[in-house]
Structure formats: structure tokens, C-alpha cells
Wavefront OBJ file of the C-alpha trace (Angstrom):
o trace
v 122.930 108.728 101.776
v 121.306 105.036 102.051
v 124.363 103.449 103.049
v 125.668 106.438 105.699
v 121.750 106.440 107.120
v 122.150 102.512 107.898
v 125.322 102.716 109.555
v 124.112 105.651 112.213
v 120.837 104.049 112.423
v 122.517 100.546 113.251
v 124.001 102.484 115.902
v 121.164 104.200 117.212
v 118.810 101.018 117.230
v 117.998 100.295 120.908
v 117.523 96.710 119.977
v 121.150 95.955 119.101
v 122.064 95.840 122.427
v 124.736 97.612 124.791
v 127.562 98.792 123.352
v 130.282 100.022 124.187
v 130.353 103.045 121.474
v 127.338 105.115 122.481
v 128.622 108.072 119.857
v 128.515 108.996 116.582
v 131.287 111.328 114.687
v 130.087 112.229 111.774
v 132.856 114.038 109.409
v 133.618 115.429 106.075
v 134.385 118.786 103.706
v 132.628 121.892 104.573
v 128.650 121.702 102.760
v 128.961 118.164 102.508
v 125.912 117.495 103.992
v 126.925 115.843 107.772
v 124.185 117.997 109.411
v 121.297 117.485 107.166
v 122.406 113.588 107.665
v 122.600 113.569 111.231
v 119.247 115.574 111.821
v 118.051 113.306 109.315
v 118.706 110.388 111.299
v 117.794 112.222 114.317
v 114.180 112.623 113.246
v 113.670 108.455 111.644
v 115.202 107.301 115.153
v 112.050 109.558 117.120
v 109.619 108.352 114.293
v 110.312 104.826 115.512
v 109.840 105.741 118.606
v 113.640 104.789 119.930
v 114.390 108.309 121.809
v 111.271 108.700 123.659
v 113.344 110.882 125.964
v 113.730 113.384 123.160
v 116.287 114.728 120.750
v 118.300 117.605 121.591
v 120.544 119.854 119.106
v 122.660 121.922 119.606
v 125.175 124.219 117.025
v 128.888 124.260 118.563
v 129.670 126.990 115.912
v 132.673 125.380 116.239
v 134.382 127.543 113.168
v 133.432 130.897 113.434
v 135.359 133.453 115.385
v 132.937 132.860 118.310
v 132.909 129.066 119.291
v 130.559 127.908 121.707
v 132.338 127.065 124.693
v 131.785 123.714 126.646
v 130.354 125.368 129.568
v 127.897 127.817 127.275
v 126.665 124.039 125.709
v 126.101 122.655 128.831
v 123.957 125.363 130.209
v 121.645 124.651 126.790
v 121.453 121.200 127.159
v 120.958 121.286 131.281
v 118.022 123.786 130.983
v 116.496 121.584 127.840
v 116.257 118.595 130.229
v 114.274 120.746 132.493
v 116.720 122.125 135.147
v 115.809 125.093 136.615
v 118.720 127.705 136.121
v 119.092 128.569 139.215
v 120.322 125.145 139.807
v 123.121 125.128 137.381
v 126.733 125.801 138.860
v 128.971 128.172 137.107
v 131.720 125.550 136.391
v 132.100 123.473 133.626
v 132.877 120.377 135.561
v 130.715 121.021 137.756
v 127.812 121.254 134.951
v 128.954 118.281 133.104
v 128.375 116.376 136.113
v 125.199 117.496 136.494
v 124.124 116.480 133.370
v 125.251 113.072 133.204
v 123.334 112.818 136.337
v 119.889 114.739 134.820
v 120.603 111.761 132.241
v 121.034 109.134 134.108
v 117.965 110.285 135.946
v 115.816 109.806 132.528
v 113.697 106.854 132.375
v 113.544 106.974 128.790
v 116.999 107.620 125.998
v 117.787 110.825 125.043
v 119.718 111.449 121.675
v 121.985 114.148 121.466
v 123.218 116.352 118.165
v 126.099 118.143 118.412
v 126.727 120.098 115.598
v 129.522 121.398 114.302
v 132.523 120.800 116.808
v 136.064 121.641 115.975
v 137.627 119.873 118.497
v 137.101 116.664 120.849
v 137.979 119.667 124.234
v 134.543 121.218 122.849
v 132.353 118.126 122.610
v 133.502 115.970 124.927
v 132.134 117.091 128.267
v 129.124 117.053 126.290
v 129.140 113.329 125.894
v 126.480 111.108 128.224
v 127.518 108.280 130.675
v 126.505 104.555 130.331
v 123.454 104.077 129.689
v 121.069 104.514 126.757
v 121.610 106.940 125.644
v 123.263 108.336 122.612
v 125.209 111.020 121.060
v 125.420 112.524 116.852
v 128.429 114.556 116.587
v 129.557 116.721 113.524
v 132.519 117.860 112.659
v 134.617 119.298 109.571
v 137.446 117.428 111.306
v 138.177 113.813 111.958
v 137.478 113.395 116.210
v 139.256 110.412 116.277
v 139.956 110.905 120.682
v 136.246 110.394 121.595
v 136.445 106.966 121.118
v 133.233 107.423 118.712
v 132.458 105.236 116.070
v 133.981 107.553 112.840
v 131.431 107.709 110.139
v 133.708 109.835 106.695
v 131.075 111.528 104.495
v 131.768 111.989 100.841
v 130.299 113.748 97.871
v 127.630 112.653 95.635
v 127.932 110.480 92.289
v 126.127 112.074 89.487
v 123.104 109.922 89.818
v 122.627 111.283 93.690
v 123.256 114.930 92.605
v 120.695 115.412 89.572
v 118.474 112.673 91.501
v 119.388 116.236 94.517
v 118.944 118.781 92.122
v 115.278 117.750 90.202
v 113.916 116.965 93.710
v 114.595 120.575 94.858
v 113.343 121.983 91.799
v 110.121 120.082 91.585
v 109.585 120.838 95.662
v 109.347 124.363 94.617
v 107.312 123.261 91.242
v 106.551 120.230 90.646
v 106.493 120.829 86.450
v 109.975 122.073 86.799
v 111.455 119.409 84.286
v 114.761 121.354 83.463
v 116.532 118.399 84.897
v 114.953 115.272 83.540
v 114.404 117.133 80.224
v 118.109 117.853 79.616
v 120.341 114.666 81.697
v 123.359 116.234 79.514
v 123.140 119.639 80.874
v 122.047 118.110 84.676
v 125.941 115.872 84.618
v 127.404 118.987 83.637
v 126.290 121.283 86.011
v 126.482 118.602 88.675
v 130.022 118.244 87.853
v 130.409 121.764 88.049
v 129.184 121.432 91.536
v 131.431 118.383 92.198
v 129.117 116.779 94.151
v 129.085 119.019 96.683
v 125.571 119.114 98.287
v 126.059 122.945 99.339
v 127.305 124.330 95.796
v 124.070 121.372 94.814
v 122.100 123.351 97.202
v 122.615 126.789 95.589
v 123.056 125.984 92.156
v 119.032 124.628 92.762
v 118.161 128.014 94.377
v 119.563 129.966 91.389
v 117.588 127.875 88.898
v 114.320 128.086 91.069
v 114.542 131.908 91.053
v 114.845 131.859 87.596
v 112.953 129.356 85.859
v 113.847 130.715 82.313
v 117.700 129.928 82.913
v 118.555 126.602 82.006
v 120.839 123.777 83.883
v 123.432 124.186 80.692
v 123.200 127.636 80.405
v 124.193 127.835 84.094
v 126.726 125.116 84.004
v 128.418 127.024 81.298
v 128.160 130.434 83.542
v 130.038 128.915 86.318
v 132.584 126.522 84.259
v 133.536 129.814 82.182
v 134.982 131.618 85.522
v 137.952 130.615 87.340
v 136.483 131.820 90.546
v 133.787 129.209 90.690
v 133.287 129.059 94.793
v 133.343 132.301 94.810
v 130.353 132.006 92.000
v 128.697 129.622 93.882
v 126.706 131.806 95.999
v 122.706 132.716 96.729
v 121.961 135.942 98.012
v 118.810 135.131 100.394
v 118.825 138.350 102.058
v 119.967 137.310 105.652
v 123.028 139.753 105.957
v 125.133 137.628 106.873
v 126.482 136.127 102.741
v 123.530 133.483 102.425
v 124.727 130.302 100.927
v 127.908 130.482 99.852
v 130.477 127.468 98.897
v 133.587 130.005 99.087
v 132.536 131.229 102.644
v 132.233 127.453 104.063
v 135.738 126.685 103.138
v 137.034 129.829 104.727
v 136.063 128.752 107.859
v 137.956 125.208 107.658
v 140.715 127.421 106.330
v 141.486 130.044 109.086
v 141.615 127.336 111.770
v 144.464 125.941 110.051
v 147.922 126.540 111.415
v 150.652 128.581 109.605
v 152.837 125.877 107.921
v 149.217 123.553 107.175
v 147.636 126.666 105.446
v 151.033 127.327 103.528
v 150.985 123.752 102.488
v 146.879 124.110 101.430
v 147.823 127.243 99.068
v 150.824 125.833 97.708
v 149.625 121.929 96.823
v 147.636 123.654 93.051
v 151.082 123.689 92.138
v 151.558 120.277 91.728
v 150.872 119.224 87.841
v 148.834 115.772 88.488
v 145.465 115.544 89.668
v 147.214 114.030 92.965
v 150.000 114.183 94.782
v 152.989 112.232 96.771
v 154.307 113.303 100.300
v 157.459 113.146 99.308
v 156.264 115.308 96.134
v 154.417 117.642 98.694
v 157.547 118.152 100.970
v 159.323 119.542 97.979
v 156.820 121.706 97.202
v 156.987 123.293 100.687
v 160.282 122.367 101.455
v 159.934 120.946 105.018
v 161.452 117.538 106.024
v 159.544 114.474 106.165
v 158.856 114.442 109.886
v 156.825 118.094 109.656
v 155.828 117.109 106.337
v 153.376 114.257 107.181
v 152.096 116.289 110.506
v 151.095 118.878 107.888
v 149.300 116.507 105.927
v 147.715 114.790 108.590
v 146.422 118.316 109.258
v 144.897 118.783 106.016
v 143.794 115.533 105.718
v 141.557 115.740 109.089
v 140.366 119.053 108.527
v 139.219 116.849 105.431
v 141.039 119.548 102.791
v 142.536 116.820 101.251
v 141.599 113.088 100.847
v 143.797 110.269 100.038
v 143.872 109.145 96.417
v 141.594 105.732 95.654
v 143.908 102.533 94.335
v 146.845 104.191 95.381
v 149.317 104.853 98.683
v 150.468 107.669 100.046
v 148.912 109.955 97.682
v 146.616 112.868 98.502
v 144.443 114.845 96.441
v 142.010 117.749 96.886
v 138.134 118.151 96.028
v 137.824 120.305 92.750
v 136.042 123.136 94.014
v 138.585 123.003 97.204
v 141.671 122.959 94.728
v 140.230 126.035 92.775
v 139.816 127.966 96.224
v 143.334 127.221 97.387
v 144.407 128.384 94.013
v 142.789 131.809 94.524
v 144.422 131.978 97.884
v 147.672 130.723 96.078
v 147.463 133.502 93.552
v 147.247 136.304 96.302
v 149.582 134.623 98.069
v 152.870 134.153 95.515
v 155.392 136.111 96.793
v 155.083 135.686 100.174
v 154.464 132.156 100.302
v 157.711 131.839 97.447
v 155.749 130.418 95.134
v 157.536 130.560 91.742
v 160.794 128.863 93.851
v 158.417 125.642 95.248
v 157.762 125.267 91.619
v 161.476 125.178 90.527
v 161.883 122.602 93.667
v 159.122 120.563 92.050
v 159.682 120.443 88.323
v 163.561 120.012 89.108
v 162.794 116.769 91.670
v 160.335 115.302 88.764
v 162.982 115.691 86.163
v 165.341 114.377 88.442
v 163.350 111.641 89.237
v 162.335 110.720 86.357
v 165.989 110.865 84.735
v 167.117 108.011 87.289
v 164.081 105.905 86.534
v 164.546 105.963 83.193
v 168.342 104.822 83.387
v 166.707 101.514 85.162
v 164.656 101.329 82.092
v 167.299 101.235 79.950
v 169.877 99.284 82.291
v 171.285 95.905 81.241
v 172.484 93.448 82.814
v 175.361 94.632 85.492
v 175.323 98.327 84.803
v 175.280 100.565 87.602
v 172.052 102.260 88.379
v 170.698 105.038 90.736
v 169.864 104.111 94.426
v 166.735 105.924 93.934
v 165.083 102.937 92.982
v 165.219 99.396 93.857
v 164.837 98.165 90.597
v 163.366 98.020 87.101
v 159.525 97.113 88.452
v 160.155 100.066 91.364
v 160.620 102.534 88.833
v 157.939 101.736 86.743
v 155.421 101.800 89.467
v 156.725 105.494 90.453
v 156.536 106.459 86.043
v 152.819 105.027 86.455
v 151.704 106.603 89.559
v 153.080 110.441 88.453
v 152.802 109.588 84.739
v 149.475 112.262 84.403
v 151.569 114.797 86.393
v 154.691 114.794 84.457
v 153.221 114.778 81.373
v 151.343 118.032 82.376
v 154.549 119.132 83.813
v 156.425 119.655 80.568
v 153.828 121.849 79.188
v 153.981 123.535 82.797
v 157.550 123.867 82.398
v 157.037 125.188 78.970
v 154.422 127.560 79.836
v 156.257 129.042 82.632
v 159.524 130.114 80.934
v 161.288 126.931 82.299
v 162.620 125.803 78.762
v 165.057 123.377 79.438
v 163.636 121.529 82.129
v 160.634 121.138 79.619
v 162.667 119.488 77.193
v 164.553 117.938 78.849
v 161.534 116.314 80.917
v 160.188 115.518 77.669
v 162.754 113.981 76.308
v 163.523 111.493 79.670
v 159.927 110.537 79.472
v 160.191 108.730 76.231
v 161.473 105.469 76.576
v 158.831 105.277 79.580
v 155.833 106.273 77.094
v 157.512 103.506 74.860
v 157.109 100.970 77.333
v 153.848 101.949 78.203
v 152.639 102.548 75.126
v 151.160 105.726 75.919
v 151.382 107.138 71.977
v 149.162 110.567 73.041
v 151.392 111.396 75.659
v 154.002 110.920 73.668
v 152.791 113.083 71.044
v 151.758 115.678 73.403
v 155.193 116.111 75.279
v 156.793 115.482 71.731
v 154.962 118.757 70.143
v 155.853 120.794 73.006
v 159.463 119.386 73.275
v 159.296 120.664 69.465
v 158.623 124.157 70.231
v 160.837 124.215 73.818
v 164.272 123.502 71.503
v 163.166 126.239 68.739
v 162.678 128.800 71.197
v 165.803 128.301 72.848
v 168.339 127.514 69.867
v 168.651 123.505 70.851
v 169.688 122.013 67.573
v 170.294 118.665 68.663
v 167.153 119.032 71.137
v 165.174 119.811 68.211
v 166.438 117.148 65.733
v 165.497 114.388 69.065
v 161.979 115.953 69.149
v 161.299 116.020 65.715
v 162.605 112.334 65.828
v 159.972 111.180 68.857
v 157.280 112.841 67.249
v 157.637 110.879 64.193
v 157.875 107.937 66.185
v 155.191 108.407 68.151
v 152.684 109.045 64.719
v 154.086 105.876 62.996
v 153.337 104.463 66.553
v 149.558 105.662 66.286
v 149.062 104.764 62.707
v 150.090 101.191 63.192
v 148.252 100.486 66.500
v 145.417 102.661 64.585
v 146.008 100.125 61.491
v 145.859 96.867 64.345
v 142.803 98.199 65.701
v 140.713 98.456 62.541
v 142.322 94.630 61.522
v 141.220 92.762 64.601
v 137.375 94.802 64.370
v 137.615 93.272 60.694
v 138.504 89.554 61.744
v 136.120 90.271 64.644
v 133.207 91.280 62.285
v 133.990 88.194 60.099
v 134.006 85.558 62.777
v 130.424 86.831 63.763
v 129.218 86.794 60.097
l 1 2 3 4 5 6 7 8 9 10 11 12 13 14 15 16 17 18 19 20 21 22 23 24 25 26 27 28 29 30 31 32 33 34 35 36 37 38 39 40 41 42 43 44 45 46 47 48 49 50 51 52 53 54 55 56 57 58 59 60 61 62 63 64 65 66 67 68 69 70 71 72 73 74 75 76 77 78 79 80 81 82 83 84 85 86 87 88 89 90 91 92 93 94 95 96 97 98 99 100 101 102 103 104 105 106 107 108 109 110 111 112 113 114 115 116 117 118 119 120 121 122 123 124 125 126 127 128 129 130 131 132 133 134 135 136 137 138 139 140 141 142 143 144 145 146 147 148 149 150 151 152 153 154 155 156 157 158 159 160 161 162 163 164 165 166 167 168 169 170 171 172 173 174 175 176 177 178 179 180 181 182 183 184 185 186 187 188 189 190 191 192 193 194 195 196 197 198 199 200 201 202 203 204 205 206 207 208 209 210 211 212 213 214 215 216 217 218 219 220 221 222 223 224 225 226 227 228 229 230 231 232 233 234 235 236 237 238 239 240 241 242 243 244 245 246 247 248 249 250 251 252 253 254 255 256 257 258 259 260 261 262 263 264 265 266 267 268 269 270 271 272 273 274 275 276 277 278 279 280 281 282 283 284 285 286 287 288 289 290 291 292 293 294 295 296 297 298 299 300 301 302 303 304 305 306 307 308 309 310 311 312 313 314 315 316 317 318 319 320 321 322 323 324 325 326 327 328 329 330 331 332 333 334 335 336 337 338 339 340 341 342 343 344 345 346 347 348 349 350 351 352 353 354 355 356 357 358 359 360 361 362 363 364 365 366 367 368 369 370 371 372 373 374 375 376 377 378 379 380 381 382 383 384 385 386 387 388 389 390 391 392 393 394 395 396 397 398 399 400 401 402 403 404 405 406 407 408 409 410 411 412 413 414 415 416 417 418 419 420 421 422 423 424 425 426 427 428 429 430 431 432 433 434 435 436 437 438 439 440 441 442 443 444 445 446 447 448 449 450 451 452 453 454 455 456 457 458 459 460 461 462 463 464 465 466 467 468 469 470 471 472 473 474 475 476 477
């Protein structure tokens, strides 16, 4: 967390100066790590002796059932500045004033960590006046009203999480070599973990109570079940679940409203390893207007991230997709499921039928308004091309015959143009097996026809490979 650390410690250094933001929100996914970071910083800005007045935390509990309320917070923080309690007023204005004035009355700064807020109404009264002082603030969602300097924090790169996972081993002892002794298995079971420094957290604690399992072995445990947040859990006696990845998203989950938690439940349908809005309104069938509030739901609750390199596309963390799956599969009828999916594949075949008549349009012929032109169309093809390709098996897969052919079949001038010869072979074979089943002669006969073309294709860019490796060999003899 090098780079996070400098930007909340550039904020917290006394000797850059007044400024106007004097607080920190610090958000990201459930067991990402934003409190270990921010009581991290918390204790290197005492150890260089900038908060001389002390650092105070304090847990909001800002997801469970029980929230702590403003007024409940300000009592804490009033009585840990030394203000006897018989002083404190019962009201919640009335104690925020008071302690803006007990800060203002410090002669040295005071940081404050508020942890785990769900709202700016919870944290804000909480926030100090001018002056020195400063204020950390957590969050699962995005505060953007506090007029805080917004700090986004991510998941760990495989270097980070087995750098994560052989410190905590060799903390507990320090021979443990399991990690550095096997890198292979360590990237697998970190990307089993997807980077997410809670499931990090108790995938260490299951290897440290049992140093005969091995990081493969364990990787392969958890990547064999579907369930895997649910598997991602340490018992530690506590009563209350210990650690548990599955547990953490529920809470982000049940503060979601009705048509945001439909739309969470509902977005594993989608083929592609992302997703459009205008893809996702289909899906739930709400009009654009309710359609990006919902997002903008998910996407501050931090359930869903935009896509890098691309706009207006959305995607979900691994383990959060395989959760909302779960909740999807107990969930079908009720939520219409199997209908959202007909909505989908049909808009995708649709779709992808009036991009590929610009594809194939000359000069003067008449094509669909969809698009407003050849290069628009091919930009859609390339952004959804992963998710329609694992739409026709989808399709297939699902009893949706036709629409898998006939998906299959649209796509292949694109995949021409492209040159994308293993997609073509993949929706090909399928296409193949989609015309047998139902009787589709002609169908059939087109399929058999692209999946010739698409080996000949392979062979012959297989055959140009191997030629130019050849002249390339020569030239450096």
C-alpha cells in the first residue's frame, strides 16, 4: 500500500501547510484492507510525532443491524478528550458543538479514525473545525458530500499478495517456506483469493493451523467449489463467524435497496467478464434513467467497479461475482431470472445482426440506425466480442438453440475481420451441434462451412508464423 500510505500521509503532514481538506475518505470492497491502512497511517503520523494531541478511533459499525448513531460517537469521542460526562448534553447538536470546541481548545492536533461509516449523516457531525486537526474516515461506500479528499482502495497484484501471504506465515514461523518454496502454487492460491486482503488474511490462518497442507493443495480445495466465499472462512472461536469473506459482503449487501440488490443478483448473467449499461438495463429491464441510479448504487457501495481502457462498462470483483451468483441461484424465480436472460441473449443477437449488416454494407445500401457507421460497429463487436462469444455456448447450454446459431452464425464475418480464428472455431463447433440438434439443414451445411474456414484460416496463419520465425532465425545466423 506504498502509494495509498503517501497520499494520506501527504495529507496528514503538518508541514504542508493549511488546507482546506482537513479529511480523509478512505473507500473500497468489503476486506479490502481500508482499516488496517488507515490505522496504519494513524500510528507512522504519532511516530513522527505530528498528532501530539493523540489519535482517537472509533468503529461506526456502520453495516451491521446496530449502527452507531452520531450522538452515541460523540459521547466516545467527548469523554476521550477528557470531558467529564456529566458535562455532555443529551443532543446531538448540542454535543457536536461541544466537541469542536474541546478541539479547538487543544494546543496540540488531534487525528481522528472513523471507521466504518455508511453514510456522510453518520460521520459528519463527527468532523473537526478549522484548525489542525485532522480526520481518517472509512467507508465501504464512496462519501463523496464531506468534501474529503476520496482516497479508492483496490486489491492486491500477485506480487503484494504472496509478498501478504509468506509474511503472515513466517510471523507465526519464521521457517514456514511454503510460499517462497512453491511461487506456482502461492499465484494460484492468491488468485483464488483475488487479491482480496481478507480471503489473503484467512487463507494464511488456514495454512498456519496446518502446516502440513500446502498453498496448492489449498488453492485446489477452494478453486474445486463453487461456493468459494462461503469457503473462505476461519473459525477462531469468537461466536460471532470469525473471519469470513462471505459474511463481509453480506453486510454491503443488505444495505442495498430493492431494485440495486435485484440488479447485484442478476448482473452473473451477463456472458462477458464485463458489462454495458445499456446491456445491464436489459438484463433488469428498467429504463435508462433508473438504470444508471442503480448502478451508481452498486458502484459506490463499491460492488462493482468500472472496467479499465474502456467506457461505460462495469464489472464485478471475482469473489463478489461468485457471491451474487449464489444469491442469484436462490433467487431465480422470483427475481425472473431465466426471462432477463432471454432479454439479454435476444438484444446481443439483435445487436450484433445490425452491426454486422454495416460490415457487410457497400456503398449506398441502407443500414440500421443502431450504429453510426462501419468504425461504430466495430468498436461495439470489440468491446462485447468475449461476451458474445461465450454467449452462444450460453445459448446452447441453456436450451436456447436458435438464438445460438444464429448468434454464431452473425458473428462470423466480424471474427473474419478480426481475425479471431479460435473464436471462430469455438462458436463454429457449437453452431455445429446447435443445427443437428434441432433439424437445421441449411444451418448445419453454414457451420460445417465456417468451421472449415476457420481451420484453413489457422493452418495458414499457423504456416505464416513458422515462415517469418524461419527468415527471422536466418537473418540472425
Amino acid at each position: 500500500r506504498d502509494g495509498e500510505m503517501a497520499v494520506i500521509m501527504g495529507l496528514l503532514d503538518p508541514a504542508g501547510g493549511a488546507r482546506a481538506v482537513g479529511v480523509s475518505a478512505v473507500a473500497g470492497l468489503a476486506g479490502v484492507g481500508k482499516t488496517s491502512l488507515a490505522v496504519h497511517a494513524g500510528h507512522a503520523a504519532r511516530q513522527l510525532g505530528w498528532y501530539r494531541g493523540g489519535v482517537m478511533f472509533i468503529d461506526l459499525h456502520g453495516y451491521d443491524e446496530t449502527p452507531v448513531r452520531p450522538a452515541q460517537a460523540l459521547d466516545a469521542l467527548l469523554r476521550a478528550l477528557g470531558v467529564p460526562a456529566e458535562h455532555i448534553p443529551p443532543e446531538t447538536e448540542a454535543r457536536a458543538a461541544l466537541y469542536r470546541s474541546a478541539l479547538a481548545g487543544e494546543s496540540e492536533p488531534v487525528l481522528v479514525i472513523a471507521d466504518n461509516a455508511s453514510s456522510e449523516a453518520q460521520v459528519r457531525p463527527l468532523l473537526p473545525g478549522p484548525g489542525p486537526h485532522r480526520v481518517i474516515i472509512t467507508s465501504r461506500h464512496t462519501l463523496a458530500g464531506l468534501g474529503a479528499r476520496l482516497l479508492d482502495v483496490t486489491v492486491l497484484d500477485e506480487t503484494a499478495s504472496v509478498a501478504l501471504l509468506n509474511a503472515a506465515l513466517r510471523a507465526a514461523r519464521p521457517d514456514d517456506d511454503r510460499i517462497t518454496n512453491d511461487p506456482t502454487a502461492a499465484g494460484r492460491l492468491t488468485g483464488t483469493c483475488g487479491g482480496l486482503p481478507l480471503a489473503l488474511q484467512i487463507a494464511a490462518a488456514i495454512l498456519k493451523a496446518d502446516p502440513a497442507l500446502g498453498a496448492g493443495e489449498l488453492a485446489g480445495e477452494l478453486s474445486a467449489g463453487r461456493d468459494r466465499p462461503a469457503a473462505l472462512r476461519y473459525e477462531d472461536g469468537s461466536g460471532a463467524g470469525g473471519l469470513s469473506v462471505e459474511a463481509a459482503f453480506d453486510l454491503s449487501y443488505h444495505r442495498l435497496d430493492e431494485s440495486s440488490a435485484r440488479m447485484f443478483r442478476m448482473l452473473p448473467l451477463n456472458p462477458g467478464a464485463d458489462v454495458s449499461t445499456i446491456a445491464a438495463g436489459i438484463l433488469v429491464d428498467l429504463p435508462t434513467g433508473e438504470m444508471r441510479r442503480v448502478r451508481a448504487s452498486l458502484a459506490k457501495a463499491h460492488l462493482i467497479e468500472a472496467a479499465p481502457g474502456v467506457g461505460d462498462r462495469w464489472r464485478m470483483h471475482d469473489l463478489v461475482r461468485l457471491y451474487a451468483q449464489r444469491l442469484s441461484d436462490e433467487s431465480t424465480e422470483t427475481d425472473g431470472r431465466e426471462q432477463a436472460r432471454d432479454r439479454l441473449l435476444l438484444y446481443y443477437l439483435e445487436t450484433t445482426r445490425s452491426a454486422d449488416k454495416h460490415l457487410r454494407a457497400l456503398p449506398g445500401m441502407t443500414v440500421p440506425p443502431e450504429f453510426a457507421g462501419r468504425a461504430d460497429a466495430l468498436a461495439w463487436l470489440d468491446a462485447e466480442r468475449p461476451g458474445l462469444v461465450a454467449a452462444v455456448s450460453i445459448a446452447a447450454e441453456t436450451g436456447r438453440d436458435q438464438i445460438a446459431l444464429d448468434l454464431a452464425l452473425v458473428l462470423t464475418e466480424y471474427l473474419d475481420w478480426r481475425r479471431r480464428f479460435d473464436d471462430k472455431l469455438v462458436v463454429s463447433s457449437v453452431s455445429i451441434d446447435v443445427a443437428r440438434r434441432i433439424g437445421d439443414r441449411v444451418g448445419e451445411g453454414m457451420a460445417l462451412t465456417n468451421l472449415g474456414n476457420a481451420l484453413a484460416q489457422v493452418r495458414r496463419f499457423g504456416e505464416a508464423v513458422t515462415a517469418h520465425q524461419d527468415a527471422a532465425a536466418m537473418f540472425r545466423d
